[in-house]
N, C-alpha and C positions, 0 to 999 in steps of 0.2 A: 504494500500500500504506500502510494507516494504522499509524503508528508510537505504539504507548502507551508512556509514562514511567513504570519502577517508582517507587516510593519512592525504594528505595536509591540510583537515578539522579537521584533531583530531591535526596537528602540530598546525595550527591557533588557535585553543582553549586553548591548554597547554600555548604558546607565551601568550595569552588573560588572562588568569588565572595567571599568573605568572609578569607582570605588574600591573594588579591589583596591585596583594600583594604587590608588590613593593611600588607602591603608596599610598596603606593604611600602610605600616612599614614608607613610611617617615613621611606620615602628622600625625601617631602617636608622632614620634619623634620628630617633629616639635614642635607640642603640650605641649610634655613631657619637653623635654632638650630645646626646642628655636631652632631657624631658624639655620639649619646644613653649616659648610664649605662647599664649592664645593669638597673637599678631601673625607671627608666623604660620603657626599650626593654618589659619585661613589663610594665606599667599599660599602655601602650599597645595591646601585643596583646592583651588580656583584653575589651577594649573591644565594647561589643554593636555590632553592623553601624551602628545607626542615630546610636549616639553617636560611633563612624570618622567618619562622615558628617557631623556636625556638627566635629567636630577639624578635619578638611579645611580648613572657611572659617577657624573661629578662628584656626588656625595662620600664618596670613598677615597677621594683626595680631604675631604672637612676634616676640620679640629677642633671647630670652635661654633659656635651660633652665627657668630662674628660673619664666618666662610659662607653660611649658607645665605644670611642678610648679603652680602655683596654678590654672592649670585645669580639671588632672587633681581637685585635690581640692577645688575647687570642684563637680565632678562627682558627689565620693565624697557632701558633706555633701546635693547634691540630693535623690540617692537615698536619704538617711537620714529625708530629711522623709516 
């Protein structure tokens, strides 16, 4: 029996998939740099799938809060270009 994908099933999975990440970018973080500000902790979540994706590797050069705060707006000034 052929099984078709609505929409609404492929939006819940992307939503699904993209939480995840979310939550394995903090609890790496967490790990990594220590328990995040609530400031942070939202830049973080806000974050597009692809740029999680890129945090992922960076964050494994981090030391400090400090590392991830100039990341983050390194980030911001990117997308301002």
């Amino acid at each position: 029996m052929t099984h078709f994908v609505t929409s609404f099933e492929e939006i819940g999975r992307a939503e699904g998939r993209l939480e995840e990440r979310q939550a394995l970018v903090l609890r790496l973080l967490n790990r990594k740099i220590g328990p995040l500000a609530n400031k942070l902790q939202v830049r973080v979540a806000v974050l597009a799938p692809d740029t999680l994706l890129t945090l992922s590797e960076a964050l494994l050069d981090f030391t400090s809060q400090s590392d991830l705060l100039a990341w983050l707006d390194q980030q911001d000034h990117a997308s301002e270009a």
